[in-house]
C-alpha positions as CSV (number, residue, x, y, z in Angstrom):
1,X,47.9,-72.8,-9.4
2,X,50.0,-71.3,-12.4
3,X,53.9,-71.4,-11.1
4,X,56.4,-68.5,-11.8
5,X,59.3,-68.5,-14.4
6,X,62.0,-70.7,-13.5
7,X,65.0,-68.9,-11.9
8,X,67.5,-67.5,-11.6
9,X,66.2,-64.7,-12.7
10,X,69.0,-61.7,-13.9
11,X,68.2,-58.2,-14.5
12,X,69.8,-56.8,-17.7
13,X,72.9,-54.6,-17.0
14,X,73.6,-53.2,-21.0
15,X,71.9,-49.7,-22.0
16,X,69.5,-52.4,-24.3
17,X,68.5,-54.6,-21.2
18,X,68.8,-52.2,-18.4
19,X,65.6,-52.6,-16.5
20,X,64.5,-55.6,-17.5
21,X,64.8,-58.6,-15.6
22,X,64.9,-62.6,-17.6
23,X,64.3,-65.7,-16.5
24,X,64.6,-69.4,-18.6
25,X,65.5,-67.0,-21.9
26,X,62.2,-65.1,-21.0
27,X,61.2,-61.6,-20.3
28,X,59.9,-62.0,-16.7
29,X,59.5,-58.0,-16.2
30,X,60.0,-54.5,-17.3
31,X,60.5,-51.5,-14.7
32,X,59.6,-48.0,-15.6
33,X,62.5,-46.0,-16.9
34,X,63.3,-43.8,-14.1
35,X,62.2,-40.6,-14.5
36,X,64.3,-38.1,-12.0
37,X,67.7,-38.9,-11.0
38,X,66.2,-39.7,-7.6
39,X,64.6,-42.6,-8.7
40,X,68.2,-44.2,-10.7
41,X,69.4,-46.1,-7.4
42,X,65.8,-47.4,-6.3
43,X,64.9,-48.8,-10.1
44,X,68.4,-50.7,-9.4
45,X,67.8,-51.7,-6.1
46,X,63.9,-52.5,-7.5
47,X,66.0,-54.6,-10.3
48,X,68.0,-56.4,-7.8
49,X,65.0,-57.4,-5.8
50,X,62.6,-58.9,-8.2
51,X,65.4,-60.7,-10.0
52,X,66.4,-62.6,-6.9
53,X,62.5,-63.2,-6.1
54,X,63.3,-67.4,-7.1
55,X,66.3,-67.7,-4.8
56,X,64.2,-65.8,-1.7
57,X,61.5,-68.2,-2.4
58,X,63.3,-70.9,-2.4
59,X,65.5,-70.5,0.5
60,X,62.3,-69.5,2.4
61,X,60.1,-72.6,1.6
62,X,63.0,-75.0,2.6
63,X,63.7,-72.5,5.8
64,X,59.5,-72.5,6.8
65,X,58.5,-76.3,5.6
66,X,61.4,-77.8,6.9
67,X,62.2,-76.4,9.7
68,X,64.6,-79.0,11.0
69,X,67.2,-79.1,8.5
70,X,70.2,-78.2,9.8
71,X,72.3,-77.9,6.7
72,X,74.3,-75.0,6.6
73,X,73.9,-75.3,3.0
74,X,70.1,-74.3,3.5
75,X,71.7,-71.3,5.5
76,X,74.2,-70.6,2.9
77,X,71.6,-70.3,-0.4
78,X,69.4,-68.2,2.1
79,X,72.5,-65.5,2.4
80,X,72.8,-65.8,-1.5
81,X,69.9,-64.8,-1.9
82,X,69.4,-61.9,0.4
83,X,72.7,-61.0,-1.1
84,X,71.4,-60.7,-4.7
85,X,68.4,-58.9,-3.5
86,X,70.5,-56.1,-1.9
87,X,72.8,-56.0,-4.6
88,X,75.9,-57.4,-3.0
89,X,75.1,-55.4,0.5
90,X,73.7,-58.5,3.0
């Protein structure tokens, strides 16, 4: 089974980049420009989302396969992430 780009993954923040998210120096995605100004703060929070995809998965898989670990560090990454995927807003 193929495995994703590593992380982290950042989406680009410049007028160049904006929309684009990179992972490991590569392109990973592109989103659509948004095309009404109603569509501006979900393309971001779309951005936000997908960039953090590596830290969610991560944070899950240890979370789901081992169950048992009672690390808060486990706990910690796992806010991280949902963190990143909401922008900042957990």
């Amino acid at each position: 089974m193929p495995t994703h780009t590593p992380g982290p993954w950042k989406h680009g923040k410049t007028t160049m980049t904006r929309g684009k998210i990179y992972g490991d120096g590569l392109l990973v995605a592109t989103l659509d420009p948004p095309r009404l100004e109603e569509e501006v703060a979900m393309k971001a929070a779309d951005a936000h989302l997908i960039a953090a995809a590596p830290e969610l998965l991560a944070a899950l898989q240890t979370l789901v396969f081992d169950p048992h670990d009672t690390d808060p560090q486990c706990w910690a990454k796992a806010r991280e992430a949902i963190e990143k995927a909401t922008g900042g807003a957990a």
